[in-house]
C-alpha positions in Angstrom: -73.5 -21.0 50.1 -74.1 -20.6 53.6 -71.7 -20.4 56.8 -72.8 -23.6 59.2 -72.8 -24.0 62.8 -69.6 -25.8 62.6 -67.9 -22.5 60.6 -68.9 -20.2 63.4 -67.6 -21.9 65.5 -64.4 -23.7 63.6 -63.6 -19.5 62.6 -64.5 -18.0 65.7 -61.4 -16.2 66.1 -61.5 -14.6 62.7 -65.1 -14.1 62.8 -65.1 -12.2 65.9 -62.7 -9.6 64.5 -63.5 -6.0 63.7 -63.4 -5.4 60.3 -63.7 -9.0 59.2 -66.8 -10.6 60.5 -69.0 -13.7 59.0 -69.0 -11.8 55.6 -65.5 -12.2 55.0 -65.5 -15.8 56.3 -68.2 -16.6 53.4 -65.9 -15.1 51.3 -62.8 -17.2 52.1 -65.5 -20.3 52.1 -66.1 -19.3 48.6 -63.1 -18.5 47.6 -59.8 -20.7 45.8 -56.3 -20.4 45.6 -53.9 -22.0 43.5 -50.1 -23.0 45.4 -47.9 -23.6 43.4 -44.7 -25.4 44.9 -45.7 -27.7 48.0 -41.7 -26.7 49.1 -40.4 -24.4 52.1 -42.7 -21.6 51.1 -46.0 -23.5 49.7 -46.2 -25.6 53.2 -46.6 -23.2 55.7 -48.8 -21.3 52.8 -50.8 -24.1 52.8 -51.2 -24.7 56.4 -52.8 -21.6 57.0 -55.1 -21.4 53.7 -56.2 -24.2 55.2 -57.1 -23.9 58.5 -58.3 -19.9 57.9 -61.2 -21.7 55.8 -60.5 -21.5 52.1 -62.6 -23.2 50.6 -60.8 -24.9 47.5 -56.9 -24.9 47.5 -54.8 -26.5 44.5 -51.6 -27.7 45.0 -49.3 -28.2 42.1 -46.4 -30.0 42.2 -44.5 -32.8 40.4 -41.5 -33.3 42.8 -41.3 -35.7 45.6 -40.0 -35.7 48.9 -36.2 -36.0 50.1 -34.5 -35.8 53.3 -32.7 -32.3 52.5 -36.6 -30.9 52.5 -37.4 -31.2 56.0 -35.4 -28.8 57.3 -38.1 -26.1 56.1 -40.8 -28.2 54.0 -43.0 -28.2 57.4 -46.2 -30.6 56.2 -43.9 -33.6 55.7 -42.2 -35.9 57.8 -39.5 -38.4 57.4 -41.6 -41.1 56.7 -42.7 -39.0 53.6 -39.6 -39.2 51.7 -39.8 -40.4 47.9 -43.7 -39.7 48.0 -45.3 -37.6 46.2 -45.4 -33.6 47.5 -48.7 -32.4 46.2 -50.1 -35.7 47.5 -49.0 -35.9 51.1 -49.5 -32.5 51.0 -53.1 -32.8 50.3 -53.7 -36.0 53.0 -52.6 -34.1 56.1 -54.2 -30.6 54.8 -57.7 -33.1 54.9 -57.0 -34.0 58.8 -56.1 -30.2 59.5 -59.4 -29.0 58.0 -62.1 -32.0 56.0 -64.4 -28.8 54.7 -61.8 -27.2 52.4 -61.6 -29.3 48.7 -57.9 -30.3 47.9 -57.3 -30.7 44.4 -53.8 -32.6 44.0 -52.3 -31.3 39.9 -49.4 -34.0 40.2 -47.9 -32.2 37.5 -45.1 -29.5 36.5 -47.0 -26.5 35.6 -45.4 -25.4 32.3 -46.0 -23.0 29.3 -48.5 -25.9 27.7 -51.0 -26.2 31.1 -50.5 -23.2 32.8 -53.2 -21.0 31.5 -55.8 -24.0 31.9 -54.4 -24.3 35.6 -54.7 -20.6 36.9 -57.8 -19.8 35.2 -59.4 -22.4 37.8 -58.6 -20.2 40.7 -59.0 -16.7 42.4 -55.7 -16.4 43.4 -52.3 -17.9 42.5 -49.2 -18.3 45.3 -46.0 -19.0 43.5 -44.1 -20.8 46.0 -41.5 -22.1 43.5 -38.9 -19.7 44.4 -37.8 -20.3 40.9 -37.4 -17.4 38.2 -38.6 -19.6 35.5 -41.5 -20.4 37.0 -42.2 -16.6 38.6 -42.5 -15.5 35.0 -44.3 -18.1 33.6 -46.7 -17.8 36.3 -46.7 -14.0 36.2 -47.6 -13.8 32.4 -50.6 -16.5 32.9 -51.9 -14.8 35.6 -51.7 -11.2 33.3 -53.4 -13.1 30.9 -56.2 -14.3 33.0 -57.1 -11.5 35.5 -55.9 -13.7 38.6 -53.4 -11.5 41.4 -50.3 -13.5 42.2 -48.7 -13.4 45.3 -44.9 -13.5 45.2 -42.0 -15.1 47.8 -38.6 -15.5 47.1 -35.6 -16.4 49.7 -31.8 -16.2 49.8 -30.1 -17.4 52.5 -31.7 -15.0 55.4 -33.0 -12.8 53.7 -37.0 -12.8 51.7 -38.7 -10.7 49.8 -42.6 -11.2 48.6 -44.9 -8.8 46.8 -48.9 -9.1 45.1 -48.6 -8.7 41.3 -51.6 -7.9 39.0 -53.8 -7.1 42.0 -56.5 -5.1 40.3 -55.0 -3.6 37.4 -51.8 -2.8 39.6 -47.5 -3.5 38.8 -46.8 -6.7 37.8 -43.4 -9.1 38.2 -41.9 -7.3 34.9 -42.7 -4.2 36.0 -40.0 -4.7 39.2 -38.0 -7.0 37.4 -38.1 -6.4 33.5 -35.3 -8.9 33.3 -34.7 -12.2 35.1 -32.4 -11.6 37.8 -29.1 -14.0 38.0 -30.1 -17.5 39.1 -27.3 -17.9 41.6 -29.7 -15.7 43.9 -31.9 -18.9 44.0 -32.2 -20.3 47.4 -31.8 -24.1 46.0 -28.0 -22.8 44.8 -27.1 -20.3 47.6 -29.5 -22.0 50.0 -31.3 -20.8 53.3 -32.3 -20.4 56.4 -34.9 -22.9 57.7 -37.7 -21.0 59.4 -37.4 -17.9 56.8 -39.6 -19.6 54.5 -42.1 -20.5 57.0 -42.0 -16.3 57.4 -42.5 -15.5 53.9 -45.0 -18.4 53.1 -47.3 -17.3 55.9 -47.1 -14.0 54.6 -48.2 -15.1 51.4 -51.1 -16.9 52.9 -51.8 -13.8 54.6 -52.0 -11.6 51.4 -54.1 -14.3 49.4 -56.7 -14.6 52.4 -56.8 -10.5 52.6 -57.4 -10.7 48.6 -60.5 -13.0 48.9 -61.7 -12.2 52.0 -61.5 -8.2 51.0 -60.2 -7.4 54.1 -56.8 -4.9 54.6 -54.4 -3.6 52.0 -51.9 -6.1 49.3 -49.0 -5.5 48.9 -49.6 -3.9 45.6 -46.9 -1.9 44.1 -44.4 -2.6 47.0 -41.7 -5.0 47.3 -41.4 -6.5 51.2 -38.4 -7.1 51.8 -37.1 -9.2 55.0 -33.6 -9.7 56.8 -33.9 -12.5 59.2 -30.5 -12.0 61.0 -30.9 -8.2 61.7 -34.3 -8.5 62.4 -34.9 -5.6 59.9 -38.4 -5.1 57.4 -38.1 -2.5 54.5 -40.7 -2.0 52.2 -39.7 -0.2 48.2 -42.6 1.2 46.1 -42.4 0.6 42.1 -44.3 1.8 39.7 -46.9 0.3 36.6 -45.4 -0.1 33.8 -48.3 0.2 31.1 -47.0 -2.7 28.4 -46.6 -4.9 31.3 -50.3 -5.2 32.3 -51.2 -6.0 28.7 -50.0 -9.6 27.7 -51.9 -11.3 25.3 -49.3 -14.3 25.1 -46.8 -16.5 27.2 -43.6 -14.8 26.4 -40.3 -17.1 26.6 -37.8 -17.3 29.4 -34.2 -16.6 28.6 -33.9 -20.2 25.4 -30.2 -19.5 24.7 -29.9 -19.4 20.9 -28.6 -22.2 19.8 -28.4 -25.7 21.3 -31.9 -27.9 21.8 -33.5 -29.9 25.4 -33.0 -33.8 25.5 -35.8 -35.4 28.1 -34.8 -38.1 30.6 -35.5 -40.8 28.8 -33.5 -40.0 25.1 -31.1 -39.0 28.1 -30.6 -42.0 29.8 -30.3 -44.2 26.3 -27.8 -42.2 25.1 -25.6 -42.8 28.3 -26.2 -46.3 27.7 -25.6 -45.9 23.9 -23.1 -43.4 23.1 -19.8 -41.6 24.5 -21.3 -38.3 26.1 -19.6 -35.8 27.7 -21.8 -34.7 31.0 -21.3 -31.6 32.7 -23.1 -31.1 36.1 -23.4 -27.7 36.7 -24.8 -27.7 40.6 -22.5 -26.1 43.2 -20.3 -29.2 44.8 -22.4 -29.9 47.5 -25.0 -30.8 45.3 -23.1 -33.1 43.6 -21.7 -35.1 46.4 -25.4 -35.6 47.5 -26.6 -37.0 44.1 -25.7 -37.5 40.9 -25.1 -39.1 37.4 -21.5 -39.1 36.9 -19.8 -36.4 34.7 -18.0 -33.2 35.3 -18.9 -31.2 38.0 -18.6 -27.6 36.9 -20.3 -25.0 39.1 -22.1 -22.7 36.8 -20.4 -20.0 38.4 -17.1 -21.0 37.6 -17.9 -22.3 34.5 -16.0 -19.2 32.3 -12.2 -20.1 34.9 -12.9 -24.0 34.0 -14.3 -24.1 30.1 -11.2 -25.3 28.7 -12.2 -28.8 31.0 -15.0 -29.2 28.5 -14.0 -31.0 25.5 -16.1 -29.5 22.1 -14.9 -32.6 20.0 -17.3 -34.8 22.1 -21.1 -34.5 22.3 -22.4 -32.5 25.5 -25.4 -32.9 28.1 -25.4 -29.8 30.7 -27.2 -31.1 33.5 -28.6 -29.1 37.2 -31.6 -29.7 39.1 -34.2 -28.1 37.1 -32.9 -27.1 33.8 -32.8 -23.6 34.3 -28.8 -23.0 35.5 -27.7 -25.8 32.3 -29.5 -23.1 30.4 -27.3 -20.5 31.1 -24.5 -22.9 31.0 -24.8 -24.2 27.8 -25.2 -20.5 26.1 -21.8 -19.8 27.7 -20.2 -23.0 26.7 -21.8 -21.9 22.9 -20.1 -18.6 22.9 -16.7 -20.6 23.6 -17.4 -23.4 21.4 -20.2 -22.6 18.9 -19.8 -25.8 16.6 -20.2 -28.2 20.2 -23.1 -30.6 19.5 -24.8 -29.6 23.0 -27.6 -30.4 24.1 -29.6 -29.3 27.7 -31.3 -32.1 30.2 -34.8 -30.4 30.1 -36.4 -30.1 33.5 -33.4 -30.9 35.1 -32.0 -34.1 37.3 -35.4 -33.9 39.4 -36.7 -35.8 36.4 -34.3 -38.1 35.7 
């Protein structure tokens, strides 16, 4: 594989610079990378990858589009909305640059495909900000030798980091537990253009990665504060179990109570008297839902006796991961409940 006339000059700018040159552009040329999340950090990730001249991008993603997404998700427009992310995604990324190969994975990347996925790229960008996913994502890429470059946001503030980048820290070895999911931006929400900071960022470290150009941020936690305008970086160390995962490990499965999918869901409504409690903060609710009891999970131990344990219970949020935590506290209130969590969330349903 060879740089043509149309790369020179396509990558001029980049080409030109010291200390990156045509050898790096054939780099990027053969490179991939593997986004996953076409949301407010995987667009402007993707924009860049892109047009920089990577030479195969996957983008994995099973939601679609809505109109609460374009306030930050900057590839899509309102004619977009209720199509599919990964695939509009891919349409416009063709016009911005025909020479990189778009490979649309329509799909939610879970503990079954994950491993097949990754191992089909250089370089992974998680751009679910979503703990779940982080983990899962972390622990594949531990397993198959791929860096993965890290963004997370809450309200104006965004951190991002490169785990597993050459035998360096990985995502355990900063967080060895899940932090509290009420620091997820889809919950707390945030600022519009501070994912379009941190996803560009994240493009940057993946094209430094491939292209072997400058130092990852290996080993150091970025951290960014939109409204004071302030940047602080905090080192952390290896830890030497981390780097050695020969398995997917599980993500915080409370221990008791079992998933129901959206279709068993939606017969059962039909069918039977079921108790549904919505866990999304209000505003959530008011903008879509399915009926039931809307109980913040964050208020949920003040409000438990609004549950009824004599009637069987769905816990419901957007993705499945806050219903989690809910139903384990419900549980420990009312261990004989027949309760049951809607897996993947109301995204599905």
């Amino acid at each position: 594989m060879e740089l043509t006339a149309e790369d020179y000059q396509r990558y001029n700018r980049q080409i030109r610079m010291e200390g990156f040159g045509a050898e790096a552009q054939l780099s990027l040329k053969k490179g991939s990378v593997l986004v996953v999340g076409a949301g407010g950090l995987g667009c402007p990730a993707l924009l860049y990858l892109a047009s920089a001249g990577v030479g195969r991008i996957g983008i994995a993603d099973n939601d679609v589009i809505t109109l609460s997404n374009l306030q930050r998700q900057i590839l899509f427009d309102t004619a977009d909305i209720g199509k599919a992310k990964a695939t509009v995604a891919a349409e416009k990324l063709r016009l911005k640059n025909p020479h990189t190969a778009m490979e649309v994975i329509n799909a939610r990347v879970t503990a079954q495909n994950v491993l097949e996925i990754v191992s089909r790229y250089d370089v992974v960008i998680d751009g679910t900000d979503n703990f779940e996913a982080a983990y899962l994502l972390n622990d594949a890429c531990v397993i198959t030798g791929r860096p993965l470059v890290y963004g997370s946001l809450f309200q104006y503030e965004g951190q991002l980091s490169t785990f597993n980048y050459q035998g360096g820290p990985t995502l355990r070895c900063l967080f060895p537990e899940p932090p509290d999911d009420a620091e997820n931006c889809s919950i707390a929400g945030v600022l519009g253009v501070l994912p379009g900071l941190i996803g560009t960022w994240q493009a940057t470290e993946a094209i430094k990665i491939l292209s072997g150009t400058g130092k990852p941020l290996s080993g150091e936690l970025l951290v960014l504060n939109a409204l004071g305008n302030q940047i602080d970086r905090m080192r952390f160390a290896a830890v030497p179990e981390n780097k050695v995962i020969k398995q997917l490990k599980p993500y915080g499965q409370p221990a008791a109570g079992v998933d129901i999918d959206s279709t068993t869901f939606r017969q059962k409504l039909e069918n039977e008297n079921v108790q549904v409690v919505d866990v999304r903060e209000p505003s959530e609710f008011a903008a879509f839902n399915i009926g039931g009891k809307n109980i913040p999970v964050t208020n949920l131990e003040k409000r438990i006796d609004e549950i009824d344990p004599r009637i069987e219970t769905v816990v419901v949020c957007h993705s499945g991961i806050r219903s989690k935590k809910a139903m384990a506290v419900i549980l420990d209130h009312f261990p004989q409940i027949n309760i049951k969590n809607l897996k993947y969330g109301l995204q599905t349903y």
